[in-house]
Backbone and ligand atoms as CSV (ligand in chain L), in Angstrom:
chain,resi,resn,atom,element,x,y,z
A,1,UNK,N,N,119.528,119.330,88.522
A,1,UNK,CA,C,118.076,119.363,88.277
A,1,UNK,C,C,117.625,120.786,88.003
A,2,UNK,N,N,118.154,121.719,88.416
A,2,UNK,CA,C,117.357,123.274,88.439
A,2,UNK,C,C,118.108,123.603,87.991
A,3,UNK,N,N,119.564,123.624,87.180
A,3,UNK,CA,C,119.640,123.834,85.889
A,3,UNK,C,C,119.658,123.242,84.755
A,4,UNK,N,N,118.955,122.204,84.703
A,4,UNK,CA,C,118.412,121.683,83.633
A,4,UNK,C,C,117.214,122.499,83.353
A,5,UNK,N,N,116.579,122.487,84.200
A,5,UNK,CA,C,115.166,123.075,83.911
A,5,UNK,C,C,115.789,124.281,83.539
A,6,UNK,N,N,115.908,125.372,84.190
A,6,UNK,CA,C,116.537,126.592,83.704
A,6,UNK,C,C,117.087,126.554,82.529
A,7,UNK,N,N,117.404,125.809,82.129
A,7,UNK,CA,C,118.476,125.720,80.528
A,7,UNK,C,C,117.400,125.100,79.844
A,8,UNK,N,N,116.590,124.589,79.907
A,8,UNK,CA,C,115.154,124.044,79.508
A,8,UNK,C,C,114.071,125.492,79.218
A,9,UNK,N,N,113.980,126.018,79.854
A,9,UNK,CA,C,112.744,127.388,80.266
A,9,UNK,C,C,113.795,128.062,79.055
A,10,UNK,N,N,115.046,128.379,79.435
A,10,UNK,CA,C,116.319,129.198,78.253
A,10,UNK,C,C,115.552,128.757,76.838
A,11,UNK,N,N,116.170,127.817,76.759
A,11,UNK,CA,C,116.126,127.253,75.086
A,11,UNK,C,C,114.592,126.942,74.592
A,12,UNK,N,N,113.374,127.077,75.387
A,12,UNK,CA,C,112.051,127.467,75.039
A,12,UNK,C,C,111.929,128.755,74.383
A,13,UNK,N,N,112.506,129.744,75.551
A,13,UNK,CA,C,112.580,131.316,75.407
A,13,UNK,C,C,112.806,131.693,74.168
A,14,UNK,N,N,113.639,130.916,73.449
A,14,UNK,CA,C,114.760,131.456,72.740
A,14,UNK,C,C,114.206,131.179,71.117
A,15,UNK,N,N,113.840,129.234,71.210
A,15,UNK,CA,C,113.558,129.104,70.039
A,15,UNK,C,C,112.069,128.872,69.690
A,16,UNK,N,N,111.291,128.975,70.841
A,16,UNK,CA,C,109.563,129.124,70.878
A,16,UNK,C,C,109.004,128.338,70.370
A,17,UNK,N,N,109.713,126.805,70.745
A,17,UNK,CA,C,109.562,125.305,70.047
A,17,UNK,C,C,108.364,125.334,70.716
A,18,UNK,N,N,107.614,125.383,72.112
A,18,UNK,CA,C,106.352,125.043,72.641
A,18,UNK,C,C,106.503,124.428,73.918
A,19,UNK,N,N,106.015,123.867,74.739
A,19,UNK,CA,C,105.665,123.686,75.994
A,19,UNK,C,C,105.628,122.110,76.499
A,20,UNK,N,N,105.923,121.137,75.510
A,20,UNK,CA,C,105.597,119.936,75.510
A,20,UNK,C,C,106.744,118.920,76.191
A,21,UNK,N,N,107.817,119.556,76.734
A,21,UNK,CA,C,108.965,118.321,77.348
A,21,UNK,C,C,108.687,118.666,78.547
A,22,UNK,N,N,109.113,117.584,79.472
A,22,UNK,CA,C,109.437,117.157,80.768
A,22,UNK,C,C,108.490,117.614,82.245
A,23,UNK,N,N,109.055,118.211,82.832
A,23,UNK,CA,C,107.543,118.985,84.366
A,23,UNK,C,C,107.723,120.558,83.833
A,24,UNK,N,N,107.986,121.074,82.676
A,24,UNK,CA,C,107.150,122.318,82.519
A,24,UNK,C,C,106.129,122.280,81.692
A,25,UNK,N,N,105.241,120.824,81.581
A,25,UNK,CA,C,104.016,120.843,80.953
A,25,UNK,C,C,102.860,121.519,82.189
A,26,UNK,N,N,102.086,122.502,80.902
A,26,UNK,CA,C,101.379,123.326,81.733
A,26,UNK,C,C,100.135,123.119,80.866
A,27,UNK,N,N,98.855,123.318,81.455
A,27,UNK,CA,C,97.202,123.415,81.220
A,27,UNK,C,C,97.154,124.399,80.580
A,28,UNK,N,N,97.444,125.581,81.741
A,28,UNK,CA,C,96.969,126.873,81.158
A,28,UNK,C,C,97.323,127.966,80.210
A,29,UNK,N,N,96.765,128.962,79.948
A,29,UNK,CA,C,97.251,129.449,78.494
A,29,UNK,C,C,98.740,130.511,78.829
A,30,UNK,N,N,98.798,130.682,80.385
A,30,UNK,CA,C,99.617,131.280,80.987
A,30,UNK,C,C,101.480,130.730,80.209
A,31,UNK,N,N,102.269,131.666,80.241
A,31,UNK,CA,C,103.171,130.936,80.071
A,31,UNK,C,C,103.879,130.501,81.277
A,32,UNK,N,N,104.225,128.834,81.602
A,32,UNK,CA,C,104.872,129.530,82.737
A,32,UNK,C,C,106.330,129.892,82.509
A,33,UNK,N,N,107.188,130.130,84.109
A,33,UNK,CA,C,108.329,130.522,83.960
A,33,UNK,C,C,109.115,130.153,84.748
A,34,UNK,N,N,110.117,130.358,85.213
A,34,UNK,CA,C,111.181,130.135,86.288
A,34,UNK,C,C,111.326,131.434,87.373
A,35,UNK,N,N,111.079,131.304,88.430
A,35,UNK,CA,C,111.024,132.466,89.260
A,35,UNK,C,C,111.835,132.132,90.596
A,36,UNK,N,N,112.321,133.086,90.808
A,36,UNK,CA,C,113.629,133.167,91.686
A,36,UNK,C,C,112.790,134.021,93.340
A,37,UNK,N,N,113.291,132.954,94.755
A,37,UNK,CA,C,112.535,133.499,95.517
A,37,UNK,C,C,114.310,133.839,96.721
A,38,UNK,N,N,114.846,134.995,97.279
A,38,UNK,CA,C,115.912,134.902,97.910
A,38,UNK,C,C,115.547,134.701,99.514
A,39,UNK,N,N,116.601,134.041,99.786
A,39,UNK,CA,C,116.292,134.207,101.320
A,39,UNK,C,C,117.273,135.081,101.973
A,40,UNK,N,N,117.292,135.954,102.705
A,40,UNK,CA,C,117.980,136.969,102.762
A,40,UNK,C,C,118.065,137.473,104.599
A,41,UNK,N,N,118.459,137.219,104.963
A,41,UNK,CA,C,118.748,138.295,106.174
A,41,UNK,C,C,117.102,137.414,107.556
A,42,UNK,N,N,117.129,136.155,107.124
A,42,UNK,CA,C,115.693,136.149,107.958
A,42,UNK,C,C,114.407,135.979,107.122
A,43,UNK,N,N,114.674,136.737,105.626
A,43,UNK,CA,C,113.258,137.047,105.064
A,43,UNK,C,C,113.282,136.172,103.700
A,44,UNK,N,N,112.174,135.784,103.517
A,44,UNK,CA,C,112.315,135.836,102.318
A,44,UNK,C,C,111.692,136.857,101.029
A,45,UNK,N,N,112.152,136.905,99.440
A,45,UNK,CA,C,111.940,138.354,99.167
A,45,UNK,C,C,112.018,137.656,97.769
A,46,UNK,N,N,110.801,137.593,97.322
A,46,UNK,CA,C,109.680,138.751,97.378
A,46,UNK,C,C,108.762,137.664,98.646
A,47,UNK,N,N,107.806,138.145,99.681
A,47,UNK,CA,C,107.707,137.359,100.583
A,47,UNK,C,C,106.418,136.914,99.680
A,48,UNK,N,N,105.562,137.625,99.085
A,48,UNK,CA,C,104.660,136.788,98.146
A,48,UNK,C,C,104.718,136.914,96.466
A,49,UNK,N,N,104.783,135.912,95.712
A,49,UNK,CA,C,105.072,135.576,94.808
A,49,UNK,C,C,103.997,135.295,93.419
A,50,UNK,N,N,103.839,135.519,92.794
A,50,UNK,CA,C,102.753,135.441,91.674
A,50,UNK,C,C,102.804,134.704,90.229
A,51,UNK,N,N,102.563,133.395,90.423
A,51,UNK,CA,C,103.448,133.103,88.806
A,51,UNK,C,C,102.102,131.824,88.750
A,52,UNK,N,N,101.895,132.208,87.223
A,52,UNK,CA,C,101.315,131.585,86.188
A,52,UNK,C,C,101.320,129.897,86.177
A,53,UNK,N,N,100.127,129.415,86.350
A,53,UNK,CA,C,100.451,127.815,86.438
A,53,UNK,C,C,101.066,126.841,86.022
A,54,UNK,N,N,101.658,126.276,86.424
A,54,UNK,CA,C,103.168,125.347,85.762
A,54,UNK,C,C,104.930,126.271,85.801
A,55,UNK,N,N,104.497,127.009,86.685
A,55,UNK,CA,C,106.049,127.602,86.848
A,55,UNK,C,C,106.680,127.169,88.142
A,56,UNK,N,N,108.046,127.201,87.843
A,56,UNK,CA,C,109.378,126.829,88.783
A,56,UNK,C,C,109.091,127.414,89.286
A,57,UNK,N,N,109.464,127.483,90.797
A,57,UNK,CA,C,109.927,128.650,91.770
A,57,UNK,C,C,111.299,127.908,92.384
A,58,UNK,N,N,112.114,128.630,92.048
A,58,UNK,CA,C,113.549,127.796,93.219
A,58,UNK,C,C,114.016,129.410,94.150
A,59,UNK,N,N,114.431,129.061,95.240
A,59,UNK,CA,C,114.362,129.350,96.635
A,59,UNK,C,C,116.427,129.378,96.286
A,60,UNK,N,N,116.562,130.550,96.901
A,60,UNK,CA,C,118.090,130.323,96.877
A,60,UNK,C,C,118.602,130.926,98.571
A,61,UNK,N,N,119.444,130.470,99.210
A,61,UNK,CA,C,119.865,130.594,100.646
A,61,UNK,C,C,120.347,131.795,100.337
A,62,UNK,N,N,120.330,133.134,100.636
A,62,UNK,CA,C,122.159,134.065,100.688
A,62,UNK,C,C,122.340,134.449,102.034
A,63,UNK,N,N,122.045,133.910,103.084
A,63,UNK,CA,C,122.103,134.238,104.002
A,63,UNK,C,C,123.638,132.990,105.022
A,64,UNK,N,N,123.964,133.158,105.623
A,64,UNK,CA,C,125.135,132.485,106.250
A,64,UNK,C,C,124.836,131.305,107.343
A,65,UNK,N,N,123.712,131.412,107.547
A,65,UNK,CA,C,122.700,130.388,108.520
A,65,UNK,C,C,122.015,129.326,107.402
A,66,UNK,N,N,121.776,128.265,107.743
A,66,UNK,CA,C,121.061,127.316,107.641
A,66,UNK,C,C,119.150,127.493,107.428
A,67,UNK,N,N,118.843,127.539,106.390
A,67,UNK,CA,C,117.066,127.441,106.093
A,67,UNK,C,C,116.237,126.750,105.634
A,68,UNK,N,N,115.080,126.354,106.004
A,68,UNK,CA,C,114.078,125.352,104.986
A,68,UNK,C,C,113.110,126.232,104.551
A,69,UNK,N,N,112.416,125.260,103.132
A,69,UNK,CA,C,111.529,125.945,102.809
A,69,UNK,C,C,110.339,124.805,102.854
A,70,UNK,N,N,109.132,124.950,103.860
A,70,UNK,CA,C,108.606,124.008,103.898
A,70,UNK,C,C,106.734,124.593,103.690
A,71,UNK,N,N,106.099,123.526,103.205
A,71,UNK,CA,C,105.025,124.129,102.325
A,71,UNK,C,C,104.084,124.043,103.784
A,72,UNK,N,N,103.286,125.186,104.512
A,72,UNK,CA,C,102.430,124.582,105.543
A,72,UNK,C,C,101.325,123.811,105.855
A,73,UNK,N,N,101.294,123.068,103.854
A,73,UNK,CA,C,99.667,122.052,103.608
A,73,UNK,C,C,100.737,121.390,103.442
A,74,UNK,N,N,102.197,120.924,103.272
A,74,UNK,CA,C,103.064,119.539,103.285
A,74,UNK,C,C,102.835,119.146,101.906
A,75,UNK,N,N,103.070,120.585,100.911
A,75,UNK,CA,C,102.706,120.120,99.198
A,75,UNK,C,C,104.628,119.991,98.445
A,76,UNK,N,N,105.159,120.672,99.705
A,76,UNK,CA,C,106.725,121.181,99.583
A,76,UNK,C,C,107.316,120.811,100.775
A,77,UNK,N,N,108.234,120.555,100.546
A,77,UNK,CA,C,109.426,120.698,101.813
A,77,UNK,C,C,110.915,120.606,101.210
A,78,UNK,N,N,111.572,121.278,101.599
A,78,UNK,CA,C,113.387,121.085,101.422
A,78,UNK,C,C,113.975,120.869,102.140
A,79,UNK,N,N,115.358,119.991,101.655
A,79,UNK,CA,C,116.277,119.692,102.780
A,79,UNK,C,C,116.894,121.017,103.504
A,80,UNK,N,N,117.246,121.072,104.495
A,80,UNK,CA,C,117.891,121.880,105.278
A,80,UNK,C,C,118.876,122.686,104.184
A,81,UNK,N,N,119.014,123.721,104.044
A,81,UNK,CA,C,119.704,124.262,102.989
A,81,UNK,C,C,120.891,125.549,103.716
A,82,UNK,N,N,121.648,125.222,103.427
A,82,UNK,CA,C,123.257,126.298,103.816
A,82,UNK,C,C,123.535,127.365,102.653
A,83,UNK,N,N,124.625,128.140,102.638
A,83,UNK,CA,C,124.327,128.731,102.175
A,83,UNK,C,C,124.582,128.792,100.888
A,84,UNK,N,N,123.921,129.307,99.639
A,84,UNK,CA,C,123.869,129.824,98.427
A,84,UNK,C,C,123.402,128.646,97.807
A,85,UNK,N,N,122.748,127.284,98.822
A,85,UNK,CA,C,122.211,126.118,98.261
A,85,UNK,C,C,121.089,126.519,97.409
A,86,UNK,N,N,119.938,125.643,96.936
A,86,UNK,CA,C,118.765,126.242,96.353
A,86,UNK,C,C,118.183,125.039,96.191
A,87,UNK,N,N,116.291,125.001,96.012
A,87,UNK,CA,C,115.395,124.196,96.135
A,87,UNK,C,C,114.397,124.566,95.277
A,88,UNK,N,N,113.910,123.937,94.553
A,88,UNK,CA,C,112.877,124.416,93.514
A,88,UNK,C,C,111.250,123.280,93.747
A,89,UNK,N,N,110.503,124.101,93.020
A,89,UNK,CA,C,109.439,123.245,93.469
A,89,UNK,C,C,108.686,123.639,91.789
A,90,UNK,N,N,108.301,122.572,91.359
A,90,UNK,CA,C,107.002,123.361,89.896
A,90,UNK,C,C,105.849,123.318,90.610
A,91,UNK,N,N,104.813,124.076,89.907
A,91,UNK,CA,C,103.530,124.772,90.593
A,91,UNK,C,C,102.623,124.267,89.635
A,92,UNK,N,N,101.811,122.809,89.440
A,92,UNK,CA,C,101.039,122.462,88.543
A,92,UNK,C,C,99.455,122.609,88.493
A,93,UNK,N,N,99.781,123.126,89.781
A,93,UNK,CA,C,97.767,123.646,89.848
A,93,UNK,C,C,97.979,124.775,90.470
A,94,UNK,N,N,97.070,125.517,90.012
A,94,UNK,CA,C,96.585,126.881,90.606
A,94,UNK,C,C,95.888,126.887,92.288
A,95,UNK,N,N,96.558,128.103,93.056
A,95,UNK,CA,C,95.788,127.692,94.521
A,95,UNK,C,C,97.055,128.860,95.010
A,96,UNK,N,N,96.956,128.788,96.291
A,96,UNK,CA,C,98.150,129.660,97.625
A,96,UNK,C,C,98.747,128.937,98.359
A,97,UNK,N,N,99.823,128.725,98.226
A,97,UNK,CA,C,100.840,127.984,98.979
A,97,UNK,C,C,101.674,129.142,99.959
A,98,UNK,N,N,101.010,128.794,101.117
A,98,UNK,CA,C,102.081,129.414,102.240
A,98,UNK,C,C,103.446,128.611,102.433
A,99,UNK,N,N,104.232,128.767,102.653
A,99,UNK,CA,C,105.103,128.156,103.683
A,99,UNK,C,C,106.159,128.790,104.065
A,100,UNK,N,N,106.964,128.566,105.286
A,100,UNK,CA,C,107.714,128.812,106.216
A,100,UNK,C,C,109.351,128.147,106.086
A,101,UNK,N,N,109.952,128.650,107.254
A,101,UNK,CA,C,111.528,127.951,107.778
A,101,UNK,C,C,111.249,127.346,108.970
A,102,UNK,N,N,111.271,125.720,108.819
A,102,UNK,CA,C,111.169,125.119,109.943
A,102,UNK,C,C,112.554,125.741,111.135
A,103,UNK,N,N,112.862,125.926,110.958
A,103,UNK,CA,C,114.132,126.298,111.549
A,103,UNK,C,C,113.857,127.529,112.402
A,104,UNK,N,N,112.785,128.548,111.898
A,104,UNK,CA,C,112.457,129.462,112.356
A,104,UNK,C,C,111.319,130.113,111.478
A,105,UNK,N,N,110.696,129.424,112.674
A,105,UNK,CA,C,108.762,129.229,111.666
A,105,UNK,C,C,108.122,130.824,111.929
A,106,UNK,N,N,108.995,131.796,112.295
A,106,UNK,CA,C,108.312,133.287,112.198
A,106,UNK,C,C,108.634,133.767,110.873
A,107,UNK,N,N,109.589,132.754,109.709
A,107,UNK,CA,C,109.932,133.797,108.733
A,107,UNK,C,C,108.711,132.686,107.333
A,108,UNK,N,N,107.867,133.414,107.389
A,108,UNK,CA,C,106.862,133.248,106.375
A,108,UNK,C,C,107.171,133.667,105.091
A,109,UNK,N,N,106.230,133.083,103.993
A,109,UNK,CA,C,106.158,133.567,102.972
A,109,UNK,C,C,104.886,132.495,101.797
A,110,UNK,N,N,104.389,133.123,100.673
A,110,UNK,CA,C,103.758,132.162,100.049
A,110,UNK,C,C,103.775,132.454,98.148
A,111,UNK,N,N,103.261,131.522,98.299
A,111,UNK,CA,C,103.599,131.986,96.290
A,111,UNK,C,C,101.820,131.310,96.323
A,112,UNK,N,N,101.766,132.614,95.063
A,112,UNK,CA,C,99.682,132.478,94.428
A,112,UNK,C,C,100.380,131.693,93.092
A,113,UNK,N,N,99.571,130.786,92.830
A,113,UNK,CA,C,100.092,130.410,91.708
A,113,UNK,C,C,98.163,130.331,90.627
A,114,UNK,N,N,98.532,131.059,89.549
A,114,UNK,CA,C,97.042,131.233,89.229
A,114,UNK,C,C,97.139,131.086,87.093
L,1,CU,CU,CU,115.317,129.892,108.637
C-alpha cells in the first residue's frame, strides 16, 4: 500500500499527468506530497510536521522497541509496529492532528495539515 502510493506521488512528479487517481485526490491548490515522519530513539522527528492538504504522512519505526502511532481525536491509529515497520495515514482536510505512542503516551508529536 505505501509503496504504491509512493510510486504513485513518483510517477506524478515525474510526468505532471495531474492529481486525479486514487486517495491522493486533493481540494486544494497545494500540491500534496508524501512525507516521511521517523521514530527514533523515543522521539519522533520531525515532532511537528507541515504538509499541504491531501498529503501522505507514513511513520517509519528505526528504533529496536515496539511503537504506535495513534491520532489523540481517534482520526488515526496503527498497529503496533516493530522495527523498520511503517504506517501511513493521507491528510484530506486541513486541521492539527496530535498524536502519541500508546505504548508510551509521553512520546508526542502532531502534523498541521493546511
Ligand atoms: Cu513508543
Amino acid at each position: 500500500m505505501s509503496t504504491a502510493v509512493l510510486l504513485a506521488v513518483l510517477g506524478l512528479g515525474i510526468t505532471g499527468s495531474g492529481f486525479g487517481t486514487g486517495n491522493l485526490t486533493a481540494s486544494a491548490q497545494q500540491k500534496p506530497e508524501t512525507m516521511e515522519v521517523k521514530i527514533d530513539n523515543f522521539s519522533f522527528v520531525p515532532g511537528t510536521l507541515t504538509v499541504p492538504v491531501g498529503s501522505t504522512v507514513t511513520w517509519t519505526n528505526r528504533d529496536d522497541i515496539t511503537h504506535t502511532v495513534v491520532s489523540t481525536e481517534g482520526v488515526f491509529k496503527s498497529k503496533v509496529r516493530d522495527t523498520d515497520e511503517k504506517f501511513s495515514f493521507t491528510f484530506s482536510k486541513a486541521g492539527t492532528y496530535p498524536y502519541f505512542c500508546s505504548i508510551h503516551p509521553k512520546m508526542t508529536g502532531k502534523v498541521v495539515v493546511q
